[in-house]
N, C-alpha and C positions, 0 to 999 in steps of 0.2 A: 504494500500500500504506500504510497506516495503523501508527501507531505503539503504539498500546494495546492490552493483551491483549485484554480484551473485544472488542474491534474483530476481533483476530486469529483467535478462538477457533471460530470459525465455519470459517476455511478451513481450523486445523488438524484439525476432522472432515471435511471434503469430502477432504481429503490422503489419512485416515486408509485411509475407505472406497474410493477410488478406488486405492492400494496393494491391499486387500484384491482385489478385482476381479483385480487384474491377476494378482495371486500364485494365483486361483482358476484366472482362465483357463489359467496355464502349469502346473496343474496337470493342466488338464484335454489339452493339449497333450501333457504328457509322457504322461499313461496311456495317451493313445492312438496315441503314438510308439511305447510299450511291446508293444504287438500287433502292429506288425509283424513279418513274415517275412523275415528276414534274406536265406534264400533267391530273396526275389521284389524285391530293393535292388539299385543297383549305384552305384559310385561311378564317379568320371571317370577317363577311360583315365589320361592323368598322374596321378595319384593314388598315391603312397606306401603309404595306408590303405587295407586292406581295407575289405570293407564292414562286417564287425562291428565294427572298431575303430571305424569312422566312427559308427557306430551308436550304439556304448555313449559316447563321448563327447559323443554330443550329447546321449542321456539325462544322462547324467553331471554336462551343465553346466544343464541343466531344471533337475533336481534344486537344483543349488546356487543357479542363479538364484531358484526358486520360495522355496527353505531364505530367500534372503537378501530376500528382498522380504517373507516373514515374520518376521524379524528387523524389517528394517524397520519394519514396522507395528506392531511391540509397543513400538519405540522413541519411536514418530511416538505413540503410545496414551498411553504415559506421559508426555511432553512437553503432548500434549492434555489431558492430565487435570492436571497441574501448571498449565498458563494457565489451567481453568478454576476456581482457588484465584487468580489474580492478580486486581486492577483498578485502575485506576488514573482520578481525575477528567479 
């Protein structure tokens, strides 16, 4: 890894875009989590949780994980657009 922004400035777009990706794909996960039939799920006989609990928590954490991986990128965005103001000889 190299020490100079300009150097740098490059992976922090490859970073930016490849978070976007990911926060797409688990977006596309959740909606299609969201269509299932609760009625047509089953959770494991040990299992405490029904199945819609089981359910809505894992939408629950999509959601937050997708929320924070867009976080992410808007962070990773403007750190990227800051290095692209640095340079150094």
């Amino acid at each position: 890894m190299t020490s100079r922004p300009q150097d740098i400035y490059p992976q922090m777009g490859e970073i930016a875009r490849a978070i976007a990706v990911l926060a797409d794909d688990l977006a596309l996960i959740r909606a299609t989590s969201e269509t299932w039939d609760p009625a047509e799920l089953r959770v494991d006989s040990g299992s405490s949780w029904s199945t819609d609990e089981s359910l809505a928590a894992a939408l629950g954490d999509l959601a937050g994980a997708e929320e924070a991986l867009r976080a992410a990128r808007g962070r990773i965005e403007g750190a990227w657009a800051a290095m692209g103001r640095l340079a150094s000889d």
